[in-house]
C-alpha atoms as a printed R data frame, in Angstrom:
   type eleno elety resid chain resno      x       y      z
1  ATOM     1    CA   UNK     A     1 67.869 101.367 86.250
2  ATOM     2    CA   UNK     A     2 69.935 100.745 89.486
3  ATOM     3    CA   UNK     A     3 71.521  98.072 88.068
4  ATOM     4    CA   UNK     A     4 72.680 101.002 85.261
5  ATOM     5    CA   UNK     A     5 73.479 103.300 87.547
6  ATOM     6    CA   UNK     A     6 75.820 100.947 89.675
7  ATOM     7    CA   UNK     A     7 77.664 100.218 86.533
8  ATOM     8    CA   UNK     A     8 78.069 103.337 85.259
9  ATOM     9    CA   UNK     A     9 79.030 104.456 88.836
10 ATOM    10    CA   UNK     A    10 81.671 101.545 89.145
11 ATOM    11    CA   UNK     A    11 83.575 103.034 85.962
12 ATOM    12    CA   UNK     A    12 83.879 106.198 87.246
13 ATOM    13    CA   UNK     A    13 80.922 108.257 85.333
14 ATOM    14    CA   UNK     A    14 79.961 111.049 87.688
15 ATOM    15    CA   UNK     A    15 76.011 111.476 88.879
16 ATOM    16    CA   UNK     A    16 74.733 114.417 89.538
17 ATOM    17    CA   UNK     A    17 71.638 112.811 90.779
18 ATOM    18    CA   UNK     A    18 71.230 110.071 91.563
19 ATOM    19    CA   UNK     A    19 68.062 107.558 89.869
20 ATOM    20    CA   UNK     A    20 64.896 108.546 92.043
21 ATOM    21    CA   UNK     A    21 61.126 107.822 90.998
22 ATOM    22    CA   UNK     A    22 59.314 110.524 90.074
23 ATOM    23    CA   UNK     A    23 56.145 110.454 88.171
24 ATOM    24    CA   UNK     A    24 56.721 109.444 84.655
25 ATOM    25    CA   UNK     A    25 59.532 107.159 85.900
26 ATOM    26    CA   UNK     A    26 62.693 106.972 87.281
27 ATOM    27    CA   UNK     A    27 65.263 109.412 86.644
28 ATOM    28    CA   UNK     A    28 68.900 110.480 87.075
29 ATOM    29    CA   UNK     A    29 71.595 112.720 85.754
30 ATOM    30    CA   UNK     A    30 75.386 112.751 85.171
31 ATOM    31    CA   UNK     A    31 77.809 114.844 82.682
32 ATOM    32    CA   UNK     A    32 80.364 112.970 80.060
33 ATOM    33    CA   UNK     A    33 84.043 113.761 80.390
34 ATOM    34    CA   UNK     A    34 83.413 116.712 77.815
35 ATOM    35    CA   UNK     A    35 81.234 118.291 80.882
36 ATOM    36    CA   UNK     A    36 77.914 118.033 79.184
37 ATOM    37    CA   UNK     A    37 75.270 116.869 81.359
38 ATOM    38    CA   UNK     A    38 72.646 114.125 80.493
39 ATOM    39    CA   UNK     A    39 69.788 112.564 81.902
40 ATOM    40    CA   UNK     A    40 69.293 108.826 82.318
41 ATOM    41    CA   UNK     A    41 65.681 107.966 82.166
42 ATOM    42    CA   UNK     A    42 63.730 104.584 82.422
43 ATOM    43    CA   UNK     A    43 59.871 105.627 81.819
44 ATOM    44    CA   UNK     A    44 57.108 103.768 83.814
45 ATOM    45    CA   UNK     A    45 52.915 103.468 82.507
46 ATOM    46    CA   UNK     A    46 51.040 106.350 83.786
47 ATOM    47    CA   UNK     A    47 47.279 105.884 83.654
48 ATOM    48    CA   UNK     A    48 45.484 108.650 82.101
49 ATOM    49    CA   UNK     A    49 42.536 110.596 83.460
């Protein structure tokens, strides 16, 4: 996901947040140049119960 996000960053897309882990995964947001915002997600296991 960093690896993404440096990328994107690098040709000019702009984060609103940037990736962080949270508890399904690791997560991040940006907008597209039409100004509609998106989420970047890379999911991670979770064990149940």
């Amino acid at each position: 996901m960093n690896a993404d996000y440096e990328e994107l960053s690098a040709r000019g897309v702009e984060f609103m947040e940037k990736p962080e882990s949270r508890p399904y995964g690791i997560d991040s947001s940006f907008r597209d140049p039409s100004g509609n915002h998106l989420r970047l997600m890379q999911r991670t296991d979770v064990p149940v119960g």
